[in-house]
C-alpha positions as CSV (number, residue, x, y, z in Angstrom):
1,X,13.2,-4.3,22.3
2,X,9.3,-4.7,21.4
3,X,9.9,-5.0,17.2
4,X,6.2,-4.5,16.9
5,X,5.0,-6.6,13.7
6,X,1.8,-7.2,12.4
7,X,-0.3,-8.0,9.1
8,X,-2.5,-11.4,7.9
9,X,-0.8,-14.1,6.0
10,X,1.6,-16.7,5.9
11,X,4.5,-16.8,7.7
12,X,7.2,-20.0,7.4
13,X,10.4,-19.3,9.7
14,X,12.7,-20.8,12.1
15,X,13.2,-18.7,15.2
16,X,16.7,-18.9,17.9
17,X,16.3,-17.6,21.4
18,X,18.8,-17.4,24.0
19,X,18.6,-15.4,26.8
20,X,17.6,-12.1,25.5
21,X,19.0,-12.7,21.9
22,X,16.5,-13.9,19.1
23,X,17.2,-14.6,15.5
24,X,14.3,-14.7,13.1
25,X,15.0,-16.2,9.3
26,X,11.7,-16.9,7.1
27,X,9.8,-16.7,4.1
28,X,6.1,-14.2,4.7
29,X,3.3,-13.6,2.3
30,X,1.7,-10.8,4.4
31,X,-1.6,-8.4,4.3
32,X,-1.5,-5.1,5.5
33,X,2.0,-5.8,7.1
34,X,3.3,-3.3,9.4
35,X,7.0,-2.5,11.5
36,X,7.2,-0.7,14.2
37,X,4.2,1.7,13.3
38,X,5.2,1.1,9.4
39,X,2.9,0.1,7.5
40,X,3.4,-1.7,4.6
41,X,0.6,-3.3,2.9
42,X,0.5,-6.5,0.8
43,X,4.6,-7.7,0.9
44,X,6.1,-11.4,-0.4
45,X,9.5,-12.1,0.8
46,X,12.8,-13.2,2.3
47,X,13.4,-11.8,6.1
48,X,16.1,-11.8,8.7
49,X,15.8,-10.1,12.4
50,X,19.3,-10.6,14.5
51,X,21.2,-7.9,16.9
52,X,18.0,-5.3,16.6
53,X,18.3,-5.4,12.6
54,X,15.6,-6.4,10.3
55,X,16.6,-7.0,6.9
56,X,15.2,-8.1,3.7
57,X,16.6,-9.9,1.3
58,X,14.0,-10.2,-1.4
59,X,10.5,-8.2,-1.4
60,X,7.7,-7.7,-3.4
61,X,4.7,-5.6,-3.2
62,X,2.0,-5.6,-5.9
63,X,-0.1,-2.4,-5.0
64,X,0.5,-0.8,-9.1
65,X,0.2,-2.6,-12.1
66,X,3.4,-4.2,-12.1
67,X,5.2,-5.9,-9.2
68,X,7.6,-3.4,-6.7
69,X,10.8,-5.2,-5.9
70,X,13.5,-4.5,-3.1
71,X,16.0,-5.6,-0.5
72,X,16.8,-3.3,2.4
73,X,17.3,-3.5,6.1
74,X,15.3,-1.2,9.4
75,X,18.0,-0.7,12.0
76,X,16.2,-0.9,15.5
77,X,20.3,-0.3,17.5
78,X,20.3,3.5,18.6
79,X,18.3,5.5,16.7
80,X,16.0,3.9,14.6
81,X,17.1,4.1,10.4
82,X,16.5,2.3,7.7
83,X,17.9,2.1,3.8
84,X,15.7,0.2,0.7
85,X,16.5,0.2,-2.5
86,X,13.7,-0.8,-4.8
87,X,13.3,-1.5,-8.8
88,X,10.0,-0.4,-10.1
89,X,8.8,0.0,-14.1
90,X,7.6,3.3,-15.0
């Protein structure tokens, strides 16, 4: 599976490989971040990559005048899905 992720910033985490299983858990404080062909843009967070799923705890973007939060997951097993649910201010 080639998870395909890219931006510029920090990223703190502690990745598990064996054989062809990884696990990914970390903090990232990204530019322009992108996922598989997604792209995101300036994103803060919590993240978590085992068994082809990507989720996200905690997420924050700050392209409007007030912060965007969310948590949600990108499902990479089968067909590719994904789920967030974000709170935003009007």
């Amino acid at each position: 599976m080639n998870l395909g992720l890219g931006g510029t910033g920090d990223v703190n985490a502690t990745i598990e490989v064996k054989g062809r299983d990884a696990t990914i858990d970390g903090d990232f404080d990204l530019e322009d971040a992108e996922v598989a062909k997604v792209l995101i843009g300036g994103v803060q967070g919590t993240g978590h990559f085992r068994d082809g799923l990507l989720s996200f705890d905690e997420m924050e973007t700050d392209h409007t005048l007030s912060p965007i939060r969310g948590r949600g997951f990108v499902d990479f097993r089968g067909k590719t899905h994904y789920r967030f649910d974000v709170s935003a201010n009007r």
